[in-house]
C-alpha positions as CSV (number, residue, x, y, z in Angstrom):
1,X,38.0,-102.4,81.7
2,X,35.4,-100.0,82.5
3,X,35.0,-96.2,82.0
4,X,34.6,-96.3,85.6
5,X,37.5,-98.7,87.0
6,X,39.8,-96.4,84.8
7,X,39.0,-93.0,86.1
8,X,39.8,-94.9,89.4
9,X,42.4,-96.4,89.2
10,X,44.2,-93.3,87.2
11,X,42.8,-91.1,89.7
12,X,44.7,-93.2,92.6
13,X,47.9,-94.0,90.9
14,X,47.7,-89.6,90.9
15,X,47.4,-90.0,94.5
16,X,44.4,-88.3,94.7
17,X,40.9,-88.3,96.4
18,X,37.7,-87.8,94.9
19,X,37.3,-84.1,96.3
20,X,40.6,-83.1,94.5
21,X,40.0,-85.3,91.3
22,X,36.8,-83.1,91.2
23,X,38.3,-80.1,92.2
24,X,41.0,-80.2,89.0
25,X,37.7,-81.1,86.4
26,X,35.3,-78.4,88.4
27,X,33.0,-81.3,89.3
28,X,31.5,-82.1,92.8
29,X,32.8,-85.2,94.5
30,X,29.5,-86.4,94.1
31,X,29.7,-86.4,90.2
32,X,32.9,-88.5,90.9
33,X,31.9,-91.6,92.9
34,X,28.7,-92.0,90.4
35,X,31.5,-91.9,86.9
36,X,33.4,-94.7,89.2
37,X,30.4,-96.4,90.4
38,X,28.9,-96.5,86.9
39,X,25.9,-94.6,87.7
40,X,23.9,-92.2,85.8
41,X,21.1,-90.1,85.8
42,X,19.2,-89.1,82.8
């Protein structure tokens, strides 16, 4: 399984949305749908 399909799934099975995932990891939402979508920017 990916990086990305596991910080989803965990992240639902927590019952929470991508604002509050990156809330608890001081993150933007943003940040959080590219680490499930698999993108990056370097």
């Amino acid at each position: 399984m990916e990086l990305g399909s596991q910080i989803r799934k965990r992240r639902q099975a927590l019952g929470l949305s991508q604002d509050e995932l990156a809330a608890r990891v001081y993150a933007t939402r943003q940040s959080v749908s590219n680490w499930e979508n698999g993108v990056s920017h370097s």
